[in-house]
Structures are given as C-alpha cells and as structure tokens.
N, C-alpha and C positions, 0 to 999 in steps of 0.2 A: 421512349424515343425523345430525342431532345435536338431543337434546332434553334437557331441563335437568326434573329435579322435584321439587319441594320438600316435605319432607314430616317429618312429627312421629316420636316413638318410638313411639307406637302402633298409629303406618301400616306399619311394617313386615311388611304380612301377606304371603298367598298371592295378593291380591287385585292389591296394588300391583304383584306380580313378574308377575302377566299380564297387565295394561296394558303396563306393559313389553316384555314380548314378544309382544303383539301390535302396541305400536307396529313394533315393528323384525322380527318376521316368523323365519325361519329363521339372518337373518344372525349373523355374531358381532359381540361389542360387550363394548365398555368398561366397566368401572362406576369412577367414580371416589367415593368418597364423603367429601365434605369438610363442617365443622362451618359452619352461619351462624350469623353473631355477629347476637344482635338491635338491635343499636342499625340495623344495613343497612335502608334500607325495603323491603320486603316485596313493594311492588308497583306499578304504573307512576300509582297514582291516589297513592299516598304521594310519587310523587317529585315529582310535577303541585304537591300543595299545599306543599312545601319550596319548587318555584318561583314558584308565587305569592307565599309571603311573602317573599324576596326581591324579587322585584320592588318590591311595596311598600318596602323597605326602600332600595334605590336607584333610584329614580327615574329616565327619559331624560332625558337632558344633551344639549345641540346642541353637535356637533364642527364645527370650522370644516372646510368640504369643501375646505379646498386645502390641505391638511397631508396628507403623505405618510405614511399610517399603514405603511405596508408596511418604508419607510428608517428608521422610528421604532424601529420592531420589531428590523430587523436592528440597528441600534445598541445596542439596551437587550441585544440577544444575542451578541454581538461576533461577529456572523457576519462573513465574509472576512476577518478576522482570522489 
C-alpha cells in the first residue's frame, strides 16, 4: 500500500504521525520525505483548469483519416533504424 501526503511545516505534529499509522496499522513503512517546489499544481482541479486553458488555446484541427499516424510517428522517431 502506498499513500502520498502533503503537508505544511506546521503539520508536523503528533497528529499527522497517527493518521499515519493508522492508515498503515502495525506494518513497517517507508517515509521518504521530499521538498514540493510550488510552482507543481497542488491539485487535480489546478491541473483541470491548466487544461482548459489550453484547449482554448489550440483549438481541434480535422486530420485527414487516411494518413498513417502510427508510420508518421515511427519516422519522426527513427524507429527500425
């Protein structure tokens, strides 16, 4: 099992570390503790509206359907090369 949790420097308590072990019960476990850079968005409704404003920024295009996107691909990657 594997759970991810994000949190401030003044989450640090005794609080957070028994959420913790109660998510995960008796077993042992990992802590890895790595820095987020904030420019990352935060959360899956931050990534949501990055994708909407792209969208509006390129627009759908009509691809002719008999063009082999797949042989296009290998070419642009010199696959079997």
């Amino acid at each position: 099992m594997q759970t991810t949790f994000e949190i401030g420097p003044g989450e640090w308590t005794e609080g957070f570390w028994q959420r913790v072990m109660d998510s995960f019960g008796q077993r042992r476990v990992r802590v890895t503790v790595e820095e987020i850079d904030n420019a990352v968005p935060g959360s899956q409704y931050d990534v949501y509206l990055q994708l909407k404003a792209s969208q509006k920024q390129f627009p759908p295009i009509k691809v002719d359907e008999n063009i082999d996107l797949s042989r296009l691909a290998d070419d642009a990657n010199d696959v079997g090369i």
